[in-house]
C-alpha positions in Angstrom: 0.0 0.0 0.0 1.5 3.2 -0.6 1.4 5.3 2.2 1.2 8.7 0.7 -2.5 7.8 0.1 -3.7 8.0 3.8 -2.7 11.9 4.1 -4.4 14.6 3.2 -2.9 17.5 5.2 -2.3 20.6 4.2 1.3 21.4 3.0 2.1 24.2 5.4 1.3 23.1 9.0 0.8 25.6 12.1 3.5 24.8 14.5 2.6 25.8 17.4 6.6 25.6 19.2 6.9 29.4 19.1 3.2 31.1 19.8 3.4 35.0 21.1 2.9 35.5 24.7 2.9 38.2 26.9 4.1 38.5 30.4 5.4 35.1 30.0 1.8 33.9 28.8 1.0 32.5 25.7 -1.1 35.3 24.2 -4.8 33.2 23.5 -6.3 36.9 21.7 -3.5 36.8 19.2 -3.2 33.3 18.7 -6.7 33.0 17.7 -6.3 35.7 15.1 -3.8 33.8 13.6 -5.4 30.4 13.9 -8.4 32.1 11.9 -6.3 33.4 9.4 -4.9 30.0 8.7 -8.2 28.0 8.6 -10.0 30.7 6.6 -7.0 30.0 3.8 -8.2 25.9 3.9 -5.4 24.4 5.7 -5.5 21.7 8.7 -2.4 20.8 10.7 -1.6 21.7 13.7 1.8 20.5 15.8 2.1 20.8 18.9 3.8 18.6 21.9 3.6 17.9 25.7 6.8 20.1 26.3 6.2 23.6 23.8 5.5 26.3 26.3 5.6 23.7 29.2 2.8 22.1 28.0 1.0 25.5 27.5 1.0 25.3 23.9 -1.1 22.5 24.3 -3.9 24.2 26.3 -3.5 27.5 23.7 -4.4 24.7 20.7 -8.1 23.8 22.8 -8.7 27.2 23.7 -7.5 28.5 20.2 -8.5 25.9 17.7 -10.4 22.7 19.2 -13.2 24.7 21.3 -13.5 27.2 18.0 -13.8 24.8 15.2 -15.8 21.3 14.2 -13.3 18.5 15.4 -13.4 17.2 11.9 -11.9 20.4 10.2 -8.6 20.2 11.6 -5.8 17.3 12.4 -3.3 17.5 15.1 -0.3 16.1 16.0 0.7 16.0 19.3 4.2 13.7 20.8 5.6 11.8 23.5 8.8 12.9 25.4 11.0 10.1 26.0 12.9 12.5 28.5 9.3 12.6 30.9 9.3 8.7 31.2 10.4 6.7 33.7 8.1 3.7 33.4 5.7 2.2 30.8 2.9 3.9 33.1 4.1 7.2 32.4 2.9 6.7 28.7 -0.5 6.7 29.7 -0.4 9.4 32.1 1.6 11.6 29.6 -1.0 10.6 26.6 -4.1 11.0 28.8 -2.7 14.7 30.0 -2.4 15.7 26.9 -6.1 14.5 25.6 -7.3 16.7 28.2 -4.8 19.8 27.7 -6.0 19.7 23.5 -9.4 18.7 24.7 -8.8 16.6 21.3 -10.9 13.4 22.0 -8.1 11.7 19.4 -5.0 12.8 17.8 -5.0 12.3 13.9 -1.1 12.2 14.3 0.9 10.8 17.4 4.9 11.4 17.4 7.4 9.3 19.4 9.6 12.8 20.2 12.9 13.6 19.3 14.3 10.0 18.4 17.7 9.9 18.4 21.1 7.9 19.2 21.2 7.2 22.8 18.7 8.1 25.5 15.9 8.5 24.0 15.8 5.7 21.3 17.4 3.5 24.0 14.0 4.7 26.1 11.3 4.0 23.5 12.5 0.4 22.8 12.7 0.1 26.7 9.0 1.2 27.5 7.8 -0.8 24.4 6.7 2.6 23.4 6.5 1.3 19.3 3.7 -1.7 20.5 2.1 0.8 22.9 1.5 3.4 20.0 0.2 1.1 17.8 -2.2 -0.4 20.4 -3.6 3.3 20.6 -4.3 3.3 17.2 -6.3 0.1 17.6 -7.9 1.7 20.4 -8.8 4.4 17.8 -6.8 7.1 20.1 -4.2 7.6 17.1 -4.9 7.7 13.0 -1.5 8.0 12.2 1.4 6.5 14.3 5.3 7.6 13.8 8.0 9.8 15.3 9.9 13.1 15.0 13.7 11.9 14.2 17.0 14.0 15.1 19.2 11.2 14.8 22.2 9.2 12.6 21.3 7.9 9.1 22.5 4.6 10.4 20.0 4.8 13.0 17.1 5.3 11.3 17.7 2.7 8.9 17.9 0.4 11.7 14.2 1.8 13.4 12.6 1.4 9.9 14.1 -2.1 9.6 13.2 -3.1 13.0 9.6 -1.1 12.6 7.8 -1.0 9.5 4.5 -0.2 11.1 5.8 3.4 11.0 3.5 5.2 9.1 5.8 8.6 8.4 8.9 10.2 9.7 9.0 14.0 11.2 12.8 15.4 10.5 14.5 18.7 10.3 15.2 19.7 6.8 16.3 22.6 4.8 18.8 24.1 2.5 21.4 24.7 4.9 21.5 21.3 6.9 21.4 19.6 3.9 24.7 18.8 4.3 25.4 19.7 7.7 27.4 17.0 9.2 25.6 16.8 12.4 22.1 17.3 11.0 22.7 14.8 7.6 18.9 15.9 6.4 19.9 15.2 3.2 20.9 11.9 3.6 18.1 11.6 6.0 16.0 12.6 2.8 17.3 10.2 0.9 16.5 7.4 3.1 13.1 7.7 3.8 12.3 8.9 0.0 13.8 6.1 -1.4 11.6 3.8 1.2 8.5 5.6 0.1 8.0 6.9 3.6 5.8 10.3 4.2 7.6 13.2 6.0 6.7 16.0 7.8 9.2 18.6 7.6 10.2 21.0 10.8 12.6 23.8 11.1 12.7 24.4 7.0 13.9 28.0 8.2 15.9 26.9 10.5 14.4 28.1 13.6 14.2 32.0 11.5 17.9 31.4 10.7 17.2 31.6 6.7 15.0 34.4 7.1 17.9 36.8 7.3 21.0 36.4 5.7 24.2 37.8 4.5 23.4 41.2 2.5 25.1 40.3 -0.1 22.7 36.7 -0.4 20.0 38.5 0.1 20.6 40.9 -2.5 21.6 37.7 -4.6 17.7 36.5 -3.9 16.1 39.7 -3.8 17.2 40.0 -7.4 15.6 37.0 -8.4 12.8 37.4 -7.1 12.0 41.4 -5.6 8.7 40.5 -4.4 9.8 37.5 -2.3 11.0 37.1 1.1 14.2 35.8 2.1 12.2 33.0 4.1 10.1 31.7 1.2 13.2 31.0 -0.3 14.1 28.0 2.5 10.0 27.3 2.5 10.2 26.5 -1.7 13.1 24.8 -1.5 11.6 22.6 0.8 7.8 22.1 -1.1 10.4 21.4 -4.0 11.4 17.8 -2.9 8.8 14.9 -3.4 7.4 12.7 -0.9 6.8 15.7 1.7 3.2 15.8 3.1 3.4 18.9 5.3 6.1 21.7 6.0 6.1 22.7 9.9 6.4 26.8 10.2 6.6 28.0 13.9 5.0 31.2 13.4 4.8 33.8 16.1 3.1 36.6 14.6 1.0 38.1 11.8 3.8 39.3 9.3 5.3 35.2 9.5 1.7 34.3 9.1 0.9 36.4 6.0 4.4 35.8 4.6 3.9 32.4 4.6 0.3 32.3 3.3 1.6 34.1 0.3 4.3 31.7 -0.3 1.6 28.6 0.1 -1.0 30.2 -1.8 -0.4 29.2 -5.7 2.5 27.4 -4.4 5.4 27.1 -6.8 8.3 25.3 -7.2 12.2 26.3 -7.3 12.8 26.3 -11.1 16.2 24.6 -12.6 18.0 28.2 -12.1 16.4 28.9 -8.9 17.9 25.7 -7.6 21.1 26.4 -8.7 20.8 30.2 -7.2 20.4 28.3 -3.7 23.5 26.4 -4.0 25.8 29.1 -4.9 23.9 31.2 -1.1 24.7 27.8 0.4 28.2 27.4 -0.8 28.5 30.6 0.9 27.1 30.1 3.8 29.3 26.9 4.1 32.6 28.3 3.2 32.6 32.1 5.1 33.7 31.5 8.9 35.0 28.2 8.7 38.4 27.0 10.1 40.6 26.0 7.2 41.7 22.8 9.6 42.3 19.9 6.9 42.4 17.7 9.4 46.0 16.0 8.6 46.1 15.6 12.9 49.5 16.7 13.1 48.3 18.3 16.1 47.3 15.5 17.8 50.4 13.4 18.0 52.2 15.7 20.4 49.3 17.2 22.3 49.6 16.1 26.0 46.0 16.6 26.7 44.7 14.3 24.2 42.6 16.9 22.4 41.2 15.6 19.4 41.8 18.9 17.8 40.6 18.8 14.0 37.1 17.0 15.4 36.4 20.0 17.9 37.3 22.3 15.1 34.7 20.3 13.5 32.0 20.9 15.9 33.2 24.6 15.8 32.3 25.1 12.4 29.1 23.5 12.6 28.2 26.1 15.3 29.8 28.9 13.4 27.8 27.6 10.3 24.9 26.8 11.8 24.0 28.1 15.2 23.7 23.8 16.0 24.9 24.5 19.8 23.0 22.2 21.9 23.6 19.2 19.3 27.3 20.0 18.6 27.3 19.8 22.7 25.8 16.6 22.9 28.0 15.3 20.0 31.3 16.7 21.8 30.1 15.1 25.1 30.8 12.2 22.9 34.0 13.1 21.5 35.0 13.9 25.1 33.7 11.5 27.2 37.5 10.0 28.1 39.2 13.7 28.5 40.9 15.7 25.9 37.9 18.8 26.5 39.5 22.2 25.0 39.2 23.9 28.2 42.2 21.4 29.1 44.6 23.0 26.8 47.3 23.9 28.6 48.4 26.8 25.9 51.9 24.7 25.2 51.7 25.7 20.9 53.2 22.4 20.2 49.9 22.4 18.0 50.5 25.3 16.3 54.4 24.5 15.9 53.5 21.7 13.5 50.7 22.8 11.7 50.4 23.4 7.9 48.0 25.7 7.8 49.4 28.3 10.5 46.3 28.2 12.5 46.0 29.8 15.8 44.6 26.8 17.5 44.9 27.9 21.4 42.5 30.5 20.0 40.3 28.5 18.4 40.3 26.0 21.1 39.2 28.6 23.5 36.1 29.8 21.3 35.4 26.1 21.0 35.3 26.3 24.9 33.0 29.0 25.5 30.3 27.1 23.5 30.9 23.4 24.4 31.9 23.9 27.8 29.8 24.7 29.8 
C-alpha cells in the first residue's frame, strides 16, 4: 500500500513551538487571530507537543483551535517525550494529560519525540513505546502512528528495519542542513524517500535562521525574485522535494503568518536556475567562517591533553555555520567523554608548531570552549 495515500494534510502546517505570549503567557487573543487566518485559507495541521510552552502550547491549541472549530476540520499532531518517562505507566499518564490539555478526544497524528542515538531511542524500545502506540491506534486514540527523528542515518535505517509499522517520519530539513554534518537531512531525505516513507518537515527556516541572511545573499535573492521574502526561499526549496506531506512553520506573529500564506497560496516550485541560485547562497554560507583545519592531525600526536583537535574544530564550524549548539554539545560530550575537553589545553603551541595551515589553535580552542563547555 503506498502510504502517501492515507494523508491529506495541508502542505504548510501551524506549528505551534513558538506562539506569542505576553508577560510570560501565551497570548490566547493573538493566537486566535492567527489560527483564523490560517483555517479561513483551507489548511489543517496543527503540531504541537507535551513540552512547547511547558505544556501550554497544548492548552492554547483547545482554547484557540479545538473549542472554535468542528473536530473534523482540523488534524493534530501532538508527541511523547521520552525524557518525561520513567516507566511504561508514564505513557499513559503523559498521553491521557495531553487529551485533556487539547481537549482533542483523538489525535490524527501521534509522534514518538525527538528520536535519536542514545537516550531517547534506547528509552522508547525500553518502555515498548512502538507496540504501545500502535495499540492506541487500535484503540482508535491515534490515525496516524510515527516519530519526530534528530538522529544518525545509520539509526534510522535500523528503526525502519526493525519497525515498518511506522507510518511517516517528522525530521529537520532545509537548505542549509542539507549537508550539515551533524544534521545529515539530506541523507536523511534520501533514506526515507527512497523507502517511500511520508515526511513531515520542521525547522525548513531553520528556527528564522534563513529568514535573514548575509546582504550580499539576500541581494543575490532579492534580485531573483524582488517581491519574495528571504524565508520563502528556504520554505520553496523545501515544497520542491517529493514525498513531503506537510512543511512545519513555527509562526509567532502576523507578518510570519501572511508571509507564509503568500508563499503557500499558488504554491510554486524552485525552477532549474532557482535551484542552482540556492547552492551558490549555500556554498557561501558553508565556506565564510569556517576554520581551514584539513584535518592532517599533526596536532594531535604531540598534544599532551589528548585533544582531538581537527574534530572540535569540526563541531566549531558546525556552530559557526549553523547556530547547531545544543547538538554539537551533545556530540562533543561524545568526542569527550575519556578527556581531551579544550578547556584542558594547557596553551603549550606544540599544535601550532606543527601545523600546515598556521592556524591559531589555542585560539580556536578557547572559542570552542565558550560554547561546548559549559
Amino acid at each position: 500500500m503506498d502510504k502517501n495515500n492515507i494523508f491529506e494534510p495541508s502542505k504548510l502546517g501551524f506549528g505551534l513551538m513558538r506562539l506569542p505570549e505576553v508577560n510570560g503567557e501565551v497570548d490566547h487573543e493573538h493566537v486566535c487571530r492567527m489560527v483564523d487566518k490560517y483555517m479561513n485559507a483551507g489548511l489543517n495541521y496543527f503540531d504541537t507537543a507535551y513540552v512547547y510552552h511547558s505544556g501550554k502550547s497544548e492548552v492554547a491549541l483547545r482554547e484557540c483551535l479545538v473549542k472554535r472549530y468542528p473536530r473534523e476540520d482540523f488534524m493534530i499532531a501532538d508527541k511523547l517525550p521520552a525524557w518525561c518517562m520513567k516507566t511504561e505507566e508514564d505513557r499513559d499518564r503523559i498521553f491521557n494529560e495531553q487529551l485533556e490539555r487539547t481537549g482533542a478526544e483523538y489525535f490524527d497524528y501521534y509522534l514518538l519525540h525527538s528520536l535519536e542515538d542514545g537516550n531517547n531511542y534506547d528509552t522508547y524500545e525500553k518502555l515498548d513505546c512502538f507496540n504501545w502506540g500502535m495499540q492506541k491506534k487500535k484503540e482508535g486514540k491515534i490515525i496516524h502512528f510515527g516519530f519526530s527523528y534528530h538522529g544518525t542515518p545509520e539509526l534510522l535505517e535500523v528503526v525502519l528495519d526493525k519497525h515498518p509499522e511506522i507510518e511517516f517520519v517528522q525530521i529537520q530539513l532545509n537548505y542549509a542542513d542539507w549537508k550539515n554534518p551533524l544534521v545529515q537531512s539530506g541523507a536523511l531525505y534520501e533514506i526515507l524517500h527512497k523507502r517511500n516513507i511520508p515526511m513531515i518537515i520542521m525547522e525548513p527556516v531553520k528556527g528564522g535562521t534563513l529568514a535573514s541572511l548575509m546582504p550580499e545573499l539576500e541581494t543575490k535573492l532579492k534580485n531573483a525574485r524582488p517581491d519574495s521574502s528571504i524565508a520563502s526561499w528556504a520554505l520553496r526549496f523545501v515544497g520542491s522535494l517529493p514525498g513531503i506531506i506537510t512543511i512545519l512553520s513555527g509562526m509567532s506573529n502576523d507578518e510570519q503568518m501572511n508571509d507564509n500564506l503568500n508563499t503557500f497560496t499558488d504554491f510554486e516550485p524552485l525552477t532549474d536556475d532557482e535551484k542552482k541560485l540556492i547552492e551558490e547562497v549555500n556554498e557561501v554560507m558553508f565556506n565564510s567562517p569556517l576554520i581551514g583545519c584539513t584535518a592532517c592531525r599533526y596536532c594531535c600526536d604531540g598534544c599532551p591533553m589528548g585533544i582531538n583537535i581537527p574534530e572540535v574544530f569540526r563541531i566549531l564550524n558546525t556552530i559557526r555555520l549553523y547556530g547547531e549548539e545544543w547538538r554539537s554539545t551533545n556530540f562533543y560530550k561524545g568526542l569527550t567523554e575519556n578527556g581531551g575537553k579544550a578547556n584542558e589545553c594547557i596553551g603549550c603551541g606544540q599544535c601550532e608548531g606543527v601545523c600546515p595551515q598556521h592556524l591559531s589553535i589555542i585560539d580556536l580552542l578557547a572559542e570552542a570552549s565558550e560554547h561546548l563547555d559549559k
